[in-house]
Every structure is written in C-alpha cells, then in structure tokens.
VEXDREN-2710 file (C-alpha; in Angstrom, 1 decimal):
% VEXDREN-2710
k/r/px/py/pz
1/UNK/-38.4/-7.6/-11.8
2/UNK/-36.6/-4.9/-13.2
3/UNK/-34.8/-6.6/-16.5
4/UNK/-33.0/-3.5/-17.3
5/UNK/-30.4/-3.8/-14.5
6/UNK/-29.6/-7.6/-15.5
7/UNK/-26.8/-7.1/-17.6
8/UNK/-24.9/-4.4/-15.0
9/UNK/-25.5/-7.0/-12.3
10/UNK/-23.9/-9.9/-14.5
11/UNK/-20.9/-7.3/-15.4
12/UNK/-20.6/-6.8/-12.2
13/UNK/-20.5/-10.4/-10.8
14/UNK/-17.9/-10.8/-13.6
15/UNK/-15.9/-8.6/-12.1
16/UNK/-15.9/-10.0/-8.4
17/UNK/-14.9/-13.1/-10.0
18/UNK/-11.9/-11.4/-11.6
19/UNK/-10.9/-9.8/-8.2
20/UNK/-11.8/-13.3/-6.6
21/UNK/-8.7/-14.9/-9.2
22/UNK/-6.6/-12.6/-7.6
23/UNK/-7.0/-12.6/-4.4
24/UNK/-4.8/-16.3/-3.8
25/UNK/-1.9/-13.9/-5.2
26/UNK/-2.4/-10.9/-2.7
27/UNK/-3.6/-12.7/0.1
28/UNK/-2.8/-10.0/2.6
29/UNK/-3.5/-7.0/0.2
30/UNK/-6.4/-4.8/-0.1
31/UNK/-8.2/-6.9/-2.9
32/UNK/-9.9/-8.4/-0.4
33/UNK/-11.6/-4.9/0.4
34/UNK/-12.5/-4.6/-3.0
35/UNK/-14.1/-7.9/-3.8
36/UNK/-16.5/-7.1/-0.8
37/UNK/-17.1/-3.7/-2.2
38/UNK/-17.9/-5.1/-5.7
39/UNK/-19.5/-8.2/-3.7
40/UNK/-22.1/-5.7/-2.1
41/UNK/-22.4/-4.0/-5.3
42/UNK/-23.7/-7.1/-7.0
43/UNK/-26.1/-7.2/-3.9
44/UNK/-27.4/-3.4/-4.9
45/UNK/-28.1/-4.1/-7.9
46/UNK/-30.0/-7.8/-6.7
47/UNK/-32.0/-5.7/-5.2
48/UNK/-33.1/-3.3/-7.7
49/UNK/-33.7/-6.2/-9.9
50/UNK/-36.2/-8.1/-7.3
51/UNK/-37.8/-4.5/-6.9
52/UNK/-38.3/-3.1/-10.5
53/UNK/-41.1/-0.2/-8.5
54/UNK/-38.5/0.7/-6.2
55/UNK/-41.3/0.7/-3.3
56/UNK/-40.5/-1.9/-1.4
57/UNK/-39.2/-1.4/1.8
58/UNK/-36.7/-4.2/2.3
59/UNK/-35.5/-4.1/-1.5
60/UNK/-35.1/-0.6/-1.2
61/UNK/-32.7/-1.1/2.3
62/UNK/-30.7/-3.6/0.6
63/UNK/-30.6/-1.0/-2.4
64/UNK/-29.1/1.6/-0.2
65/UNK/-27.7/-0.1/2.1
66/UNK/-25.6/-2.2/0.1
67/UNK/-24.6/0.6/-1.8
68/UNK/-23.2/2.8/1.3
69/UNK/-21.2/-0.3/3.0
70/UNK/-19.4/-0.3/-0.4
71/UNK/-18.6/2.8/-0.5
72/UNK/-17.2/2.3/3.1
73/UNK/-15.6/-0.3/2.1
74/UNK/-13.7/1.3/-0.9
75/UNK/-12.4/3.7/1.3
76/UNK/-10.9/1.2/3.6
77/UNK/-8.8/-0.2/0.7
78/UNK/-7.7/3.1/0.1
79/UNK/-6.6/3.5/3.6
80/UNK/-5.4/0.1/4.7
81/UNK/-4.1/-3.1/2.4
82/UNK/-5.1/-5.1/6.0
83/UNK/-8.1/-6.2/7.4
84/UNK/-7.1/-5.1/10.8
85/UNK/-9.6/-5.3/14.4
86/UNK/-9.2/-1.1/14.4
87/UNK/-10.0/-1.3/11.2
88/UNK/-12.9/-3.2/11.5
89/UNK/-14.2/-0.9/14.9
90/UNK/-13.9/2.0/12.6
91/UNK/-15.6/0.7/10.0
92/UNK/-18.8/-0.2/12.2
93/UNK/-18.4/3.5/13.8
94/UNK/-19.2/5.3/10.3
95/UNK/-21.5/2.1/9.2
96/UNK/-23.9/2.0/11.7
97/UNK/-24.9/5.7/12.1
98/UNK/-25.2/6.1/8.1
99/UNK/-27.7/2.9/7.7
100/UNK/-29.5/4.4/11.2
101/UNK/-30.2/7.4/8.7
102/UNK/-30.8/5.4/5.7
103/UNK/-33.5/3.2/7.5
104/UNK/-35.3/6.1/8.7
105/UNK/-35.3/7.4/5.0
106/UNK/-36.7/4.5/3.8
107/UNK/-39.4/4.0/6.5
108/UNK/-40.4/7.5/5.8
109/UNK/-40.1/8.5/9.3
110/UNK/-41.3/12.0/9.7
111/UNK/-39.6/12.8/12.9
112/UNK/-37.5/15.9/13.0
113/UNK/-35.8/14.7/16.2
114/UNK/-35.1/11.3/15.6
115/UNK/-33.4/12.9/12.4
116/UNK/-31.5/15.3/14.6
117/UNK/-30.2/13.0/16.8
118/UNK/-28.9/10.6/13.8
119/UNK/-27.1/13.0/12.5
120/UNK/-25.5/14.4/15.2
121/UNK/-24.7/10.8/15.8
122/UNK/-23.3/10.8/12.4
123/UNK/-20.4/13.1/13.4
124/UNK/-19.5/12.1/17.3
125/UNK/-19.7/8.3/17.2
126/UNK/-16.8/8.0/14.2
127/UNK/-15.0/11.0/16.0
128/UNK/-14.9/9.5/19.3
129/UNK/-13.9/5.7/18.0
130/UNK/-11.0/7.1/15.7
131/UNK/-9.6/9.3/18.0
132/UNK/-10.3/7.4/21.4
133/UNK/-10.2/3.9/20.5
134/UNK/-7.9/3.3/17.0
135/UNK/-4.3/4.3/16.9
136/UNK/-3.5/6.5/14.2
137/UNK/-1.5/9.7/13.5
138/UNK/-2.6/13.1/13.8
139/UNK/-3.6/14.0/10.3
140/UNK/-5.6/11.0/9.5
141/UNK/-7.4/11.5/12.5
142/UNK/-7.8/15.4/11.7
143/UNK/-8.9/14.2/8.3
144/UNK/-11.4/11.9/9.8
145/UNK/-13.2/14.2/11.8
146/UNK/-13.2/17.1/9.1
147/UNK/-14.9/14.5/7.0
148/UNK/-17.6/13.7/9.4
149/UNK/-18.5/16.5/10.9
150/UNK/-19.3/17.8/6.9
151/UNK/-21.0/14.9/6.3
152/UNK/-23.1/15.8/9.4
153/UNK/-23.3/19.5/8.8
154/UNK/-24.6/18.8/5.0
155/UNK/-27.5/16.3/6.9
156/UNK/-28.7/19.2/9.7
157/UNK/-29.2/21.8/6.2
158/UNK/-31.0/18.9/4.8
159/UNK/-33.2/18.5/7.8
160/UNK/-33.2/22.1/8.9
161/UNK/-34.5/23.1/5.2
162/UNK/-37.4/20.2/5.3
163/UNK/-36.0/18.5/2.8
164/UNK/-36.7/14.9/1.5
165/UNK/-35.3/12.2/3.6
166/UNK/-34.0/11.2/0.1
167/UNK/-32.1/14.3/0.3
168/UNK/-29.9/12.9/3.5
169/UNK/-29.2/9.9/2.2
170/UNK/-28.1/11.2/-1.2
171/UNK/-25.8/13.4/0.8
172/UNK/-24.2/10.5/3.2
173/UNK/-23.5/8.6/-0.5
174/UNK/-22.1/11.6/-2.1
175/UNK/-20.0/11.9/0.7
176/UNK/-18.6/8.3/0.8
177/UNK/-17.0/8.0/-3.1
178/UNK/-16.3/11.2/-2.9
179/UNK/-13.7/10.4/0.1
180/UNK/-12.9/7.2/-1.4
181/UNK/-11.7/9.4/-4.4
182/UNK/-9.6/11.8/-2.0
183/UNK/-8.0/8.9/0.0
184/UNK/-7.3/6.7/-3.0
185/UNK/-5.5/9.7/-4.5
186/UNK/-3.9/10.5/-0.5
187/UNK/-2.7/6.7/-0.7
188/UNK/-1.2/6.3/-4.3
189/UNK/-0.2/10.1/-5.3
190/UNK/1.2/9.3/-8.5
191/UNK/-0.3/10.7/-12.0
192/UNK/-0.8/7.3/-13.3
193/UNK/-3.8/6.0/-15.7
194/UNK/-4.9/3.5/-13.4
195/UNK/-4.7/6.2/-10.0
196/UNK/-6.1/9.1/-11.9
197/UNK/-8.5/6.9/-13.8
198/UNK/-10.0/5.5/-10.4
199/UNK/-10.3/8.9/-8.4
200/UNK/-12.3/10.0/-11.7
201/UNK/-14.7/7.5/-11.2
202/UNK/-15.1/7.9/-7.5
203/UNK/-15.7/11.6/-8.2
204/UNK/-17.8/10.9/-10.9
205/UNK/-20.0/8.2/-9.0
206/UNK/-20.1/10.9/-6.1
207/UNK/-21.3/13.6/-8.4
208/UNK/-24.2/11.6/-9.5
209/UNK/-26.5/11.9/-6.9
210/UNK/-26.5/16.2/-6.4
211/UNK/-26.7/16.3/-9.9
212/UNK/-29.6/13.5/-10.0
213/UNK/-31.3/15.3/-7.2
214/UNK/-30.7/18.5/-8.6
215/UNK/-32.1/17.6/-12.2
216/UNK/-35.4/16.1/-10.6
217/UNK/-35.6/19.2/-8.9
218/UNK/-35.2/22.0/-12.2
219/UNK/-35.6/19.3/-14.6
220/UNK/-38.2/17.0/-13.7
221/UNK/-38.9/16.1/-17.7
222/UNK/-35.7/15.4/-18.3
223/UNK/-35.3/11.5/-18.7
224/UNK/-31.6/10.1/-18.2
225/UNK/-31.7/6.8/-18.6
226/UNK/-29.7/4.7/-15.0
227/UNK/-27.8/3.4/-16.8
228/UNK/-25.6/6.7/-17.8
229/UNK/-25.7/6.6/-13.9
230/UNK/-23.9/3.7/-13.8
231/UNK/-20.7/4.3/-16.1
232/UNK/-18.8/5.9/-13.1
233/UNK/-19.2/2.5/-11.5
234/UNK/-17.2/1.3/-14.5
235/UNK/-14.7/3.7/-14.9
236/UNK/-13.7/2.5/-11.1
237/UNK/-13.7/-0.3/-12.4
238/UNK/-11.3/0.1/-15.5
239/UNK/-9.2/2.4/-13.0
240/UNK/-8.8/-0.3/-10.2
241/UNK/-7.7/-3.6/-12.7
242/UNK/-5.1/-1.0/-14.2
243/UNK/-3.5/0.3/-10.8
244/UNK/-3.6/-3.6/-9.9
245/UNK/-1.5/-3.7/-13.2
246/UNK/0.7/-1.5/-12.9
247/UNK/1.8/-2.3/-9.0
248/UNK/2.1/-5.8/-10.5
249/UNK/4.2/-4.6/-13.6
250/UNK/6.5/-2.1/-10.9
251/UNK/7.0/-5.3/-8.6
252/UNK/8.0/-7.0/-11.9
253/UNK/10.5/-4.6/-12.5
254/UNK/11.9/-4.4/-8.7
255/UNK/12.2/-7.8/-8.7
256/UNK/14.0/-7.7/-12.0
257/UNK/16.7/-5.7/-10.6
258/UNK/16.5/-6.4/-6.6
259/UNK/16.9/-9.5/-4.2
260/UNK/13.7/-10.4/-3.0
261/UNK/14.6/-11.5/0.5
262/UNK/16.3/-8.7/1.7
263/UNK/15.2/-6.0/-0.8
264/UNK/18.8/-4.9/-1.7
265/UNK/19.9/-4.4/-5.2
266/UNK/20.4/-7.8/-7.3
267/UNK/23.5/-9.1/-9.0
268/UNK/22.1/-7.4/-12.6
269/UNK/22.0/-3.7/-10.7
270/UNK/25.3/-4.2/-9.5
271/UNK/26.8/-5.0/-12.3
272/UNK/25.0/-1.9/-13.9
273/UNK/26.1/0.4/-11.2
274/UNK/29.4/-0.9/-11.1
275/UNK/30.0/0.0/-14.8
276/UNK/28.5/3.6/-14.3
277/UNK/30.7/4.3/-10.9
278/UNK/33.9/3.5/-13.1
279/UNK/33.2/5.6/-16.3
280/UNK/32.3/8.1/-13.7
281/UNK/35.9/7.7/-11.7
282/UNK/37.3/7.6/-15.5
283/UNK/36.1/11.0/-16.5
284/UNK/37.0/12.7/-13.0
285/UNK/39.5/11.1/-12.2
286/UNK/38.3/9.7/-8.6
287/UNK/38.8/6.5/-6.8
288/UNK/35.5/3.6/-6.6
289/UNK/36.1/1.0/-3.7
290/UNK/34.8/-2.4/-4.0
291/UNK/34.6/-4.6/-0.6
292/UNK/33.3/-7.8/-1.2
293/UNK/31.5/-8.9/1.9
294/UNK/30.9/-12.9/3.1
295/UNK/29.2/-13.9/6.3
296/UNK/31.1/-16.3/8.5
297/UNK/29.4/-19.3/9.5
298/UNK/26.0/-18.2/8.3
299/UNK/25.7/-22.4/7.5
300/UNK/25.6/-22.9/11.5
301/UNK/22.7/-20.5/11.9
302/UNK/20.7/-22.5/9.5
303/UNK/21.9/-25.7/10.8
304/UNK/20.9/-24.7/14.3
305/UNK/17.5/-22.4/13.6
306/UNK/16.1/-23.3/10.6
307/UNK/16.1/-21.8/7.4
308/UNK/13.5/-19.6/7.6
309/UNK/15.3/-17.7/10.9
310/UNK/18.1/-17.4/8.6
311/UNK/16.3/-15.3/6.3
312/UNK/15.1/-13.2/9.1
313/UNK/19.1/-13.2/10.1
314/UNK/20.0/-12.2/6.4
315/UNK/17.1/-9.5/5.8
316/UNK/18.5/-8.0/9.7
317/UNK/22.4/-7.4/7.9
318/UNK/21.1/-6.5/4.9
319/UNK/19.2/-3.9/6.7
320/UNK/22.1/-2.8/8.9
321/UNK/24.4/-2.6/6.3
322/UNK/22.1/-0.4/4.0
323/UNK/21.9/2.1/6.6
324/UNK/25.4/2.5/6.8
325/UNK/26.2/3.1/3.6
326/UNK/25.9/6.7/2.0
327/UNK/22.7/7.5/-0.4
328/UNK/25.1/7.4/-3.1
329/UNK/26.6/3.8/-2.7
330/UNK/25.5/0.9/-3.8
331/UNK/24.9/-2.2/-1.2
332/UNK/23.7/-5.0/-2.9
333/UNK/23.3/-8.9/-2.6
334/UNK/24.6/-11.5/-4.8
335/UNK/23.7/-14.3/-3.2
336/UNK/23.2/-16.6/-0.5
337/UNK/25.3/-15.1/2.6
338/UNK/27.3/-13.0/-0.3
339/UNK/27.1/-9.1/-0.1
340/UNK/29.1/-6.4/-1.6
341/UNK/29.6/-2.6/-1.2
342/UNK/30.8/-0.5/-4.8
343/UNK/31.5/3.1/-2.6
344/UNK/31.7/6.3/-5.3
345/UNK/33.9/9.1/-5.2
346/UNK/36.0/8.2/-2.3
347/UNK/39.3/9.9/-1.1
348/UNK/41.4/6.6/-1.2
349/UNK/42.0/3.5/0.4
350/UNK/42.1/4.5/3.9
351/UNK/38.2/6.0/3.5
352/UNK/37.2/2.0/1.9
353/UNK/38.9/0.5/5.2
354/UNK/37.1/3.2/7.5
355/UNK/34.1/2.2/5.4
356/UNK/34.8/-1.6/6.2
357/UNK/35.3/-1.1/10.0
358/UNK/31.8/0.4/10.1
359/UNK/30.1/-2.4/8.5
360/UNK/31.7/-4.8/10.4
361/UNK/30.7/-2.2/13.8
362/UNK/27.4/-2.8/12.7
363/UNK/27.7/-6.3/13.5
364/UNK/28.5/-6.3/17.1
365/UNK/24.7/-6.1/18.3
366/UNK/23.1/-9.1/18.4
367/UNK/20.4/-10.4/16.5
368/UNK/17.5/-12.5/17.9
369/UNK/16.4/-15.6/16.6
370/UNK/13.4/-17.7/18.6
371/UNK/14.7/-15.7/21.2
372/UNK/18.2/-16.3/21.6
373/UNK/20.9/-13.7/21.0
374/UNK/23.0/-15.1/18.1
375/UNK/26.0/-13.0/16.4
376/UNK/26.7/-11.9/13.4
377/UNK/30.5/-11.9/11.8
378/UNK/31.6/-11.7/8.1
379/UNK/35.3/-11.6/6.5
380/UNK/35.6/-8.4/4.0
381/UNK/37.9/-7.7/1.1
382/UNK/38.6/-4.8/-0.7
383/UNK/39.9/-3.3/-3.9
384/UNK/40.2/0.3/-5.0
385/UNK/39.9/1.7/-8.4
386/UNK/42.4/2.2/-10.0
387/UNK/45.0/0.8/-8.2
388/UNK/44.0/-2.6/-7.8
389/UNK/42.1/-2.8/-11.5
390/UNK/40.8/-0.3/-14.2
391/UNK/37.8/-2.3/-14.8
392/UNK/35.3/-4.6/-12.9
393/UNK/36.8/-7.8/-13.5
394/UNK/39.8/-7.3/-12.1
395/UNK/38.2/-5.4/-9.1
396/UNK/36.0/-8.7/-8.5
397/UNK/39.3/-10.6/-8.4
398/UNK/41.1/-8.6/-6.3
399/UNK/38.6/-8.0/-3.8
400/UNK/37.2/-11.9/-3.7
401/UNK/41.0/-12.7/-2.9
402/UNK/41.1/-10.1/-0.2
403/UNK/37.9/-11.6/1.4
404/UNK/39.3/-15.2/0.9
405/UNK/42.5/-14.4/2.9
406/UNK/40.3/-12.3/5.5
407/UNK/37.9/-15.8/6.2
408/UNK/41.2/-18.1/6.2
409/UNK/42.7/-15.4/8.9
410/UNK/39.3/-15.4/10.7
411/UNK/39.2/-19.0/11.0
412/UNK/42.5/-19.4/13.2
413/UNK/42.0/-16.2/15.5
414/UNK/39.6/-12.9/15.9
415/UNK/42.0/-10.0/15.2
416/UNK/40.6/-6.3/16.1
417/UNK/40.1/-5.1/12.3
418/UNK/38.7/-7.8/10.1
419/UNK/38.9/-5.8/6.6
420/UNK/41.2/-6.3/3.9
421/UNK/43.9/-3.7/3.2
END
C-alpha cells in the first residue's frame, strides 16, 4: 500500500462530503456533477493506495480511469447545471473511446492498428453523437468537434512518433482539464476569485502531465515529489467552494432586493428607485408616473386552481408586464396580486394613460392553467409627478385611490379603458 497518498485521499473524501451537505440545497444544480467528479477522484487515489508499485493492471485502470471520467465529468458541470438523457449520451460518446485508449495503454498492447483505429474513434464517435443525436447550438457543437478532433490529432503524433502508450493517455488527460478550464471560464465569464481561481487549477492540473512527461524525458534525475502534482487538484478545489460562495452570496443579494416568485423588483428596490426617479424629475424638471396596479379577482383563480397555478398565473403577468415596460422603468411587485409601474421621464399624463392601456392590452391573451384558458384583468391607478404629489407618499395615495375607484367601477361594468385618469 502506498501510505503516502492517504492523507490526499482523506482530504479529498472530506471534500465530497462538503459537496454532499450541499447538494439537498441545489438539488437540480450542477453540484451533483461535481460530487461525482470528486467522488471518482477519491476512487483514483483508492487505487494508487491499494497499488503502491503502480504495476498492477486493474489498480492502474481504476488509476486512470477514474481520473479521465472526472475530468469528463467536470466539464459537464461547466456545461450543464442538469443531468439531462443528451447529456448523459454525450458523456458516454467522449467516455468510452478515451478508456478504449486508456485500457490498451495499460495492457501494453503493442498494436499500431488497434491504436489507429481508437483514435480515430476518439474524434468521430463524439462528433457524430453531438452533432447527430444531441440538440445544441452551432458553436457548442463547433467547439465540440474542434476539441476532439485535437485531442485525436495530438494521439495519431503520439502513435505516428512510436511513442509510449503512456504518452496517449497523458495527452487525452491533458486535454480533458484543460477544456474543463476553457468551458468553466465559457460558462461563468466573470473575473471573480472563485471563476479565475478554478480555471487556474484546471489549467494547472492539465499542465501537469506534458510537463511530467517532459521532465522524465530531459530530466530523468529530477525527483518531484506527487504530491506537488497534486496542489492543482486543490486549487480546483479552493476555486469551486468560493464560486459556490459567491453565486450563494449574489442570490442573497437578489433576493434582498427582488420578489422571488416572479423575479421582479421587491418593495425595498422600489422604494429606492422611486426616490432616485423623483430627485431626478426635481433637478430636470420632468414628470415620473406612478400606476399602481391590482389584479381583479386573482382570489377566484386560487380558489378554483390551487395555489400553486396561481403562482404560475402571477410569474405569466409579471412577465408580460416587464416586457412592456421601457429598459428604464421600474415594474416591480409589492405583494400578493399587488404590482406597480414608477415610468421616468415621461411627457405627461396622457403618455402614463397610454402606458396603462398597454399593460392592461397585455392582458387580453389568455393564460393556461391545467389546461384551461383563464383571463387575466386588473384595475390601475395613476398619479403623476408633480401634479398629483412632490414626493412618494403622496404619489402612493393618490395613485392607491385611483386604483380603488378603478376596482369599485370594474365591479359594476367592463368599460373600454380601465386606467385611472
């Protein structure tokens, strides 16, 4: 037994268990990628610990093996937070043609064909199952078979030079964290600790097998202990708990100033953006229209569907009504079946009514719940700065009245225009 890999194997199974505490929070995220990508990398270095010569051909498969389906598996997480069927198809497509290679290496098969074949394979099965079989766009497919067919081209100079199978397999691992670098950075782009951090590592834990090949090869007395082989394993690591971190602390901060049903900015942003439209409309002299916006019997849809089709019915007007408002409005929910609209720099009062007839236009198509068509309708009221109020507590009033008398109308007949003048 090799007693020198114990304590990375028992940092690493600390780790999974980390990942493992996580997972019941992010049950559809991409930890689950990871843990089985730290999972297998417990198994690797299992392995190496049954086999301290390193001779031993089922060890040494599990060794490598292990250690290319995590790799694999790393770059799924950076390309999908789901464990999807296509994903799963793909992942088999680039799996099974790299362990073909790997088990030849490590039978010491000394068949240039056989080696040929493989790699060839190496390129056209992934090629053919990601553009044939999984649906994807253009680039990633693009990306995909650029990334195969070097992985491929880098195995025919190995075998074309007479190289060590050793060589090949080196090459199909430097190729895998390498990627997994480039597609975690593809995914995340952001200059962060935690992103640039992790695609360090993966670069890092790519780079270590050319340079351990090439330092055997020009340096051959030159001991380096594995375990300086092993830090890049780490710094992934480090670099995956902090971008878990900081998605957790950017949710945090989301949820601190948006509704988390419908996504649309909270009461606190409002309130915020409220303030800033009318010191704005101070300074220049413009008008800020506030329309105060209540759903009409949104209780009967809950009564009659459940609750959790009225959320679906909420997040579906929330969504219409964002898209209808301009980039620099502010649509935002207070709560319950309670929306409201604070338009900047508008001409007057007729542009807030115009405003209020497209919100309401965006109500006319129906909105399916367990398959039946049901209809949306809601009672708006509006005030204008300043000629209703020269500060937000008197726009609130003005425009909660409006809506008020709006629902009382709507209640005893449907007239054509449904705003508040």
């Amino acid at each position: 037994m090799d007693w020198n890999t114990l304590p990375d194997m028992l940092a690493l199974t600390a780790l999974v268990a980390v990942f493992a505490s996580l997972l019941p929070r992010k049950p559809d995220s991409d930890l689950r990628l990871w843990l089985v990508g730290w999972m297998l990398i417990v198994v690797h270095f299992g392995a190496k610990f049954a086999d301290a010569s390193g001779e031993k051909i089922i060890p040494s498969l599990i060794t490598l093996g292990a250690l290319q389906l995590s790799g694999l598996c790393f770059m799924w997480a950076a390309v999908s937070r789901h464990v999807t069927r296509d994903g799963f198809v793909g992942f088999c497509s680039l799996a099974i043609p790299q362990l073909t290679y790997i088990a030849l290496g490590v039978w010491n098969v000394h068949s240039t064909g056989i080696y040929l074949a493989t790699a060839v394979a190496n390129v056209i099965v992934p090629v053919v199952v990601l553009t044939r079989v999984i649906r994807t766009n253009a680039t990633e497919r693009l990306l995909a078979a650029v990334a195969c067919l070097a992985l491929g081209v880098s195995l025919l100079v190995v075998i074309r030079i007479d190289s060590a199978p050793s060589d090949g397999v080196n090459n199909i691992l430097t190729c895998l964290f390498l990627g997994a670098g480039v597609l975690h950075w593809r995914r995340f782009r952001r200059a962060s600790t935690g992103v640039l951090t992790t695609v360090f590592g993966f670069i890092a834990w790519g780079l270590v097998f050319p340079v351990g090949m090439a330092l055997g090869a020009w340096a051959p007395h030159l001991h380096i202990d594995d375990t300086a082989y092993n830090i890049p394993k780490y710094i992934v690591a480090i670099g995956i708990i902090l971008t878990l971190l900081e998605d957790q602390m950017e949710r945090s901060v989301r949820l601190a100033f948006h509704d988390e049903l419908t996504g649309l900015p909270n009461r606190r942003l409002f309130e915020d953006r409220l303030e800033g439209a009318l010191a704005r409309a101070r300074r220049t002299g413009t008008k800020v229209a506030m329309l105060a916006i209540d759903l009409d019997r949104f209780k009967a849809v809950n009564d009659s569907f459940g609750h959790h089709a009225g959320d679906d019915f909420l997040r579906t007007i929330a969504q219409r009504f964002a898209r209808r408002v301009r980039k620099t409005d502010l649509c935002a929910r207070l709560g319950g079946d309670e929306f409201i609209v604070i338009a900047d720099c508008i001409d007057g009062r007729a542009e807030a009514d115009r405003l209020a007839r497209d919100l309401l236009a965006t109500l006319d198509e129906p909105i399916l719940l367990r398959g039946e068509a049901v209809f949306a309708d809601a009672s708006i009221g509006i005030a204008v700065y300043p000629d209703d109020g020269t500060d937000a507590e008197a726009l609130r009033a003005v425009s909660d009245a409006a809506m008020y008398a709006v629902k009382r109308k709507n209640r005893r007949e449907r007239p054509e225009s449904r705003a508040a003048v």
